[in-house]
N, C-alpha and C positions, 0 to 999 in steps of 0.2 A: 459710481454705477459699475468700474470696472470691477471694484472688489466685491461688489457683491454677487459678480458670475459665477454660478457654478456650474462646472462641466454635468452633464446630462447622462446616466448609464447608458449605454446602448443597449436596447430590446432587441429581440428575434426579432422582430418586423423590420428595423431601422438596418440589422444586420444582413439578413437577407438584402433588401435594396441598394446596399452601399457594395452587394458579392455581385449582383445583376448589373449597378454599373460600371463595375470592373471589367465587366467580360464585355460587356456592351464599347468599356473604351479600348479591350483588344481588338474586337471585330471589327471598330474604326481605324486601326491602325494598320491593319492587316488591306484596308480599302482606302483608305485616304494615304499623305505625302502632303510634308513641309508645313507651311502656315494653314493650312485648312485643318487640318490633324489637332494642333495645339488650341485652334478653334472650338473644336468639337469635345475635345479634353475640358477643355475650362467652362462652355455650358455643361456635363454631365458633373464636373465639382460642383458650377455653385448651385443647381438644383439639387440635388444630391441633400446638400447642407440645407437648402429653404425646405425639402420633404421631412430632415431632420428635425431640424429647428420650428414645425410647422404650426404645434401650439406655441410658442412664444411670443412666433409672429403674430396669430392670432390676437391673442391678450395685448399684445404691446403696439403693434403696426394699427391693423386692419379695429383696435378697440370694442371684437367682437362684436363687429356688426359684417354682419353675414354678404351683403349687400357692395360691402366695400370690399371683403376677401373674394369675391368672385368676380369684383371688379380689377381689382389688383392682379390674379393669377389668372385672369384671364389676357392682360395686358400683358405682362409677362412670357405669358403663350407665345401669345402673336410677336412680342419683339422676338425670342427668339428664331420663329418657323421666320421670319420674313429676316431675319439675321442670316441664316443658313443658306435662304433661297440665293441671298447677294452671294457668299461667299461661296458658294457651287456652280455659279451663275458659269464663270469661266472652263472647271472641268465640264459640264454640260457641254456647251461652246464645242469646245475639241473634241469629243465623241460622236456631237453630230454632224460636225466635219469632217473625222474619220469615216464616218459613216457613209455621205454623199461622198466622198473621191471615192472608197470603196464601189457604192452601188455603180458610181460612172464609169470608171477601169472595168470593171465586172462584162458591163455590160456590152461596152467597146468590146472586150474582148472575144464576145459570144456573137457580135455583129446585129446587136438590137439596137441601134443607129437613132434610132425614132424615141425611143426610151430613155437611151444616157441625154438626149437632147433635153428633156426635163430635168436634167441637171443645168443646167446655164442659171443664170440670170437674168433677168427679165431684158436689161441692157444689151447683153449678148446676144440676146433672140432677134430681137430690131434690126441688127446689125451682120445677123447668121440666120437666117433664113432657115428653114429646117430642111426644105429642098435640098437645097447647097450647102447645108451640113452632113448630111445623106449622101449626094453625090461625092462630096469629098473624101467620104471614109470610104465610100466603094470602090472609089477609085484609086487611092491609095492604101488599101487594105493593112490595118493597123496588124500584126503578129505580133501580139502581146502575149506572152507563155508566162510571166514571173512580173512579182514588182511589192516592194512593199514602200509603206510611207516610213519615212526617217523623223521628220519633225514636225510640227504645227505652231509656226509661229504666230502669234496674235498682232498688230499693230496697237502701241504704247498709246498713238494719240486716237483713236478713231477703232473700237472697240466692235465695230461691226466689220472690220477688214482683219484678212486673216491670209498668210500666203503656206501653202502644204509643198514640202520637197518631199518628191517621189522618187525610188531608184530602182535601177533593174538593171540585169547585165545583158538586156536584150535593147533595143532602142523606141523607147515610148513617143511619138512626135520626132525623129530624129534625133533624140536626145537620152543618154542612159542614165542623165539625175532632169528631173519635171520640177520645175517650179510652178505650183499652180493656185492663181490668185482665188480665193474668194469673197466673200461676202454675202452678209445678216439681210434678209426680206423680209417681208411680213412670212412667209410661208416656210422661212427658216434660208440652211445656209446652203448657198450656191457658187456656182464653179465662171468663173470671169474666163470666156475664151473669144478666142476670135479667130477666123479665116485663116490666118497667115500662120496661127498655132497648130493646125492640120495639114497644114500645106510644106510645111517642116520636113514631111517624113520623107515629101518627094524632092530635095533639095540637096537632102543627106544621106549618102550611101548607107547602105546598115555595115553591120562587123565581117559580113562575107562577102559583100562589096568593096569591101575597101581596095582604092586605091594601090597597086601594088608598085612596090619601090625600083625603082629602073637599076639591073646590072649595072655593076662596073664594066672598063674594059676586057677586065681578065673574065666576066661570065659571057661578054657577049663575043668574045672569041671562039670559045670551046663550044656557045651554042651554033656557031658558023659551021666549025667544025664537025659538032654532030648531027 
């Protein structure tokens, strides 16, 4: 059966679609990164090659019957679209998590208290009140001028937790890198906090508080002195 393959000319139809999936696999490369990329590369070959091949398939697979080629390439469809759905499942993931620490920072920032509070977690809620999440930030009044997020790590074993390091060279919570937990709900992903994480800021002098270093002998002479 193998000797009697014979390669197939390429027509202008067949040629065009194999120039459309070329550019189609820049535009993916230029948007995707790493294992998802060679993903997306090797569905556009082997379709590519089954649009080619597509009377052959016909005659030879599906034995022309209509019935079973639309059963086949429709089957085909779906594993692909629900292949892709998996293997983007995690870029997805990290965008809308960049997304919520964004909306939350944002809006601490602006002092909409009530607002970033829709960011927690349902757990958090129970346990932060929105009162005394409220009270807390106006009491401690967050000055957040700057901050971007550095990482988004996922956890290996447990696919719905997720921890974001935030930095800034001003102090977020008392802190000029945020470690901040989330986690997957039904209504998507949310920010893990609690009381003692706001309460941070009042415990921490900021960078124009600091502490300053005590004289030696020899400054606190001359300031005797002067």
């Amino acid at each position: 059966m193998v000797g009697r393959w014979k390669a197939r000319p390429m027509n202008k139809q067949n040629l065009y679609v194999s120039l459309l999936n070329a550019l189609a696999g820049i535009l993916f490369s230029l948007l995707l990164k790493g294992n998802l990329l060679i993903y997306v590369l090797a569905f556009i070959i082997g379709l590519t090659i089954v649009f080619i091949e597509r009377n052959w398939i016909y005659e030879n697979v599906f034995k022309r019957k209509k019935r079973h080629a639309v059963a086949g390439y429709s089957a085909l469809f779906l594993a692909v679209i629900l292949s892709l759905v998996f293997l983007t499942q995690p870029k997805r993931d990290r965008s809308q998590i960049v997304e919520t620490v964004h909306g939350y920072l944002d809006q601490i920032k602006a002092g909409d208290y009530k607002k970033a509070y829709e960011d927690l977690s349902e757990f958090s809620k129970k346990n932060y009140p929105l009162d005394t999440f409220v009270s807390d930030h106006v009491t401690n009044r967050l000055k957040i001028q700057d901050y971007r997020i550095d990482d988004v790590a996922m956890n290996e074993f447990d696919k719905k937790k997720a921890v974001v390091q935030v930095s800034s060279p001003f102090l977020i919570y008392g802190q000029n890198t945020l470690p901040l937990e989330m986690v997957k709900e039904a209504t998507g992903w949310k920010i893990v906090f609690s009381r003692g994480q706001s309460l941070t800021a009042a415990r921490n002098p900021t960078a124009s508080q600091s502490p300053k270093k005590k004289d030696g002998a020899v400054g606190q002479f001359f300031k005797k002195i002067f």
